[in-house]
C-alpha positions in Angstrom: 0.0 0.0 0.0 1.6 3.2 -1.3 2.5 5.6 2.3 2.6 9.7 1.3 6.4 11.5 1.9 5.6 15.5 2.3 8.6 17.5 0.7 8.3 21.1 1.3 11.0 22.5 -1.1 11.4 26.3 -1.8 10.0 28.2 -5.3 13.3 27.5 -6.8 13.9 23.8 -6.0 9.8 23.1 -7.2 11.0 25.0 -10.5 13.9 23.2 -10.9 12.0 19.7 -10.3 9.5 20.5 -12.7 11.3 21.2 -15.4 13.8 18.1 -15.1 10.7 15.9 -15.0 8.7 17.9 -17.7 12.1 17.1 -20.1 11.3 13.4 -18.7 7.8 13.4 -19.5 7.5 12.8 -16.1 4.9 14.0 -13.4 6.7 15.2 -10.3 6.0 12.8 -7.7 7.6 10.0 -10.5 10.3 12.3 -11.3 11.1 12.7 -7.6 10.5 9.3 -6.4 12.6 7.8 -9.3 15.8 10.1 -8.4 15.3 9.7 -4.5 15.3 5.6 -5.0 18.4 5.4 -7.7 20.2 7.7 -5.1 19.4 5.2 -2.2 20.7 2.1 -4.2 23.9 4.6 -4.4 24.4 5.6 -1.1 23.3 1.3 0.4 25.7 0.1 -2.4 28.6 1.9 -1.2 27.4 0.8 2.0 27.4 -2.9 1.2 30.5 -2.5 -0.1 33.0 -5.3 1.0 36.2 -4.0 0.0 37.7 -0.3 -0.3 39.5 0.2 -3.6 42.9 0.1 -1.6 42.2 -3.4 0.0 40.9 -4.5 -3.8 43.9 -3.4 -4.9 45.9 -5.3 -2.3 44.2 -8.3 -2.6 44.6 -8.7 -6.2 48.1 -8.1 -5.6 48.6 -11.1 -2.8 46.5 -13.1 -6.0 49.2 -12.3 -8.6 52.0 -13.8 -5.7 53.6 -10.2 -4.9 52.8 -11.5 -0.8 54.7 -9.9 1.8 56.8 -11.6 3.6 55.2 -12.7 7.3 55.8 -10.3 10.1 56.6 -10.7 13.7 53.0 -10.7 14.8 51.8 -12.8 11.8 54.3 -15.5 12.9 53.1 -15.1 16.3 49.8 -16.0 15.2 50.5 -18.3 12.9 52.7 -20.6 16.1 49.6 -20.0 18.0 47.3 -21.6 15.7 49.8 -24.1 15.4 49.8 -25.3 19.7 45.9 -24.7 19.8 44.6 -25.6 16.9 46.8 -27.8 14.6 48.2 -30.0 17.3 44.7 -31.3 18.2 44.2 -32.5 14.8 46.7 -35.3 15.2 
């Protein structure tokens, strides 16, 4: 069932809004409605987002073999996992 938004813009916004969605062939409330939803699939997109572009970046990197070498507190870890974890297995 459609719910009512009230938008109260000023002369100049209305103006502005009716003539984008007169270009459209649009009524208003379409025109409005159809630019406030493709901006919310923007803005919850970049939200869902898993990766930034920098982590991307890195983890194509560690996929074409340029990883780093381990470092202190990786090989920390990694002797931890090893007495908890992997010595069960046996």
């Amino acid at each position: 069932m459609p719910v009512r938004i009230d938008l109260r813009p000023d002369h100049e916004a209305k103006a502005r809004l009716d003539r984008a969605a007169s270009k459209l062939g649009l009524p208003l409330s379409a025109f409005v409605l159809s630019a406030a939803l493709e901006r919310a699939q923007y803005v919850l997109a970049q939200e869902e987002r898993l990766l930034s572009d920098r982590d991307r970046d890195r983890v194509l990197a560690l996929l074409d073999g340029e990883a780093p070498a381990p470092n202190r507190t990786l090989k920390k870890a990694m002797k931890r996992h090893r007495d908890l974890i992997a010595s069960k297995r046996k």
